[in-house]
Phi, psi and omega in degrees: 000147161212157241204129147299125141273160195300306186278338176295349162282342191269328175291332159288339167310285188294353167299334179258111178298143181281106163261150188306191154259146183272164170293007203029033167308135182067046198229135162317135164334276161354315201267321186261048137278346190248163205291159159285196201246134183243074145178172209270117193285155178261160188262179193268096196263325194196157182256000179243136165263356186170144201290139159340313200280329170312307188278004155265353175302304186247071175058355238282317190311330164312314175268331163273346165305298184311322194270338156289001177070030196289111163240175192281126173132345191269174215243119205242105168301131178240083169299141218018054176341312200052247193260345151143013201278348168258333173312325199261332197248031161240038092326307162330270196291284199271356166068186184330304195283346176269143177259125170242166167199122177302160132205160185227180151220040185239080188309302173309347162267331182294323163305305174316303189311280197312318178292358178275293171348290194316279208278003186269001192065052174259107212253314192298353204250146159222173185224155189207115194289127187256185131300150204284313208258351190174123193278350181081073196261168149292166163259163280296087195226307236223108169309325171219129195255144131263111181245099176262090192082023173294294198288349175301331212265337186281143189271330177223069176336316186272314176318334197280319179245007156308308192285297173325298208302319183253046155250008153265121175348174189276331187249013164303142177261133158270173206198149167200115180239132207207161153270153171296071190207167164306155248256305195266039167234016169070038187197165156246158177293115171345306155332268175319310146348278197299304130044263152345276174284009112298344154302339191258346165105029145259181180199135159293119212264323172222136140235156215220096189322141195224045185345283201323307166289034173050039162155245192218165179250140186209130172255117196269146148234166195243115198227000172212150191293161149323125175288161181306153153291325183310323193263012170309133176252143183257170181226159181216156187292158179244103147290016195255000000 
């Protein structure tokens, strides 16, 4: 296992260049007060990366709920929910008294999805279609937020995640599990990740190699307000 101390964030931090912002041509209302993302989004090939059942072979949703602190009562967003495989079992894992809520931004997954809900009785769960630019949360509602094998997929991040931060609770986690490869090989750079999300006023609190989970666990706290969009800067690996 390995763990970020704080300067090892300021060390990732400092890895990433400040780029201009884009024009937002051809951008959701919503989307263009915020700079674009200057790397290659991947596009949305399949909502599942590997069959339930592999992925219950070797733990995975298990072991990332324990690393995520998922306990019974709590209230959980699981963003780009897909066909529901982390959705059913942190329904499990927070139980009666607890809440989860899918979201996609694909109406026809989101249907597939309510009808699994339906027939599975999953009475805790509810689901809901967000945006490429805002997943459309409640606001101060969710201990914990997840985004699994996703985040490579949002076409517009700072927006995205402007819009995200105040639906976690003041002691709420972001949970974000990804692979280490470029953003358009369907996974992020650690780095860029942290970037990113320090940019919405988080800091990475653990990352943590995840093999079973096709890449790492990366843990978020929110420790500062959302910046205006206008003084957002985007970040890109300094690869040179």
């Amino acid at each position: 296992m390995m763990r970020l101390a704080l300067v090892g964030i300021s060390v990732l931090l400092a890895a990433c260049d400040m780029l201009s912002p884009g024009d937002g041509t051809k951008r959701a209302a919503a989307a263009q007060p915020f700079p674009q993302a200057d790397r290659p989004v991947a596009p949305i090939v399949s909502t599942r990366w590997s069959s339930e059942e592999a992925r219950d072979r070797v733990h995975e949703a298990d072991d990332i709920m324990d690393r995520a602190g998922i306990r019974p009562g709590m209230t959980v967003a699981d963003i780009g929910a897909g066909e529901g495989y982390y959705t059913v079992r942190l329904a499990a894992r927070v139980g009666a008294e607890g809440r989860v809520l899918a979201e996609d931004i694909m109406p026809e997954v989101i249907e597939a999805l309510s009808r699994r809900i339906t027939r599975e009785k999953w009475d805790n769960v509810s689901v809901k279609l967000g945006a490429p630019e805002d997943p459309r949360l409640p606001e101060n509602s969710f201990d914990r937020i997840f985004m699994v094998h996703m985040y490579h997929e949002i076409a517009e991040p700072y927006a995205f995640l402007w819009h995200l931060s105040p639906a976690l609770k003041n002691d709420g986690e972001l949970i974000v599990v990804d692979a280490n490869r470029p953003t358009d090989q369907h996974g992020t750079p650690p780095r860029l990740l942290a970037c990113e999300l320090a940019a919405m006023g988080f800091r990475m609190e653990e990352l943590i190699p995840k093999p079973t989970a096709g890449g790492y666990f990366a843990r978020f706290r929110r420790i500062a307000a959302r910046p205006d969009p206008a003084s957002i800067v985007p970040c890109a690996l300094n690869e040179g």
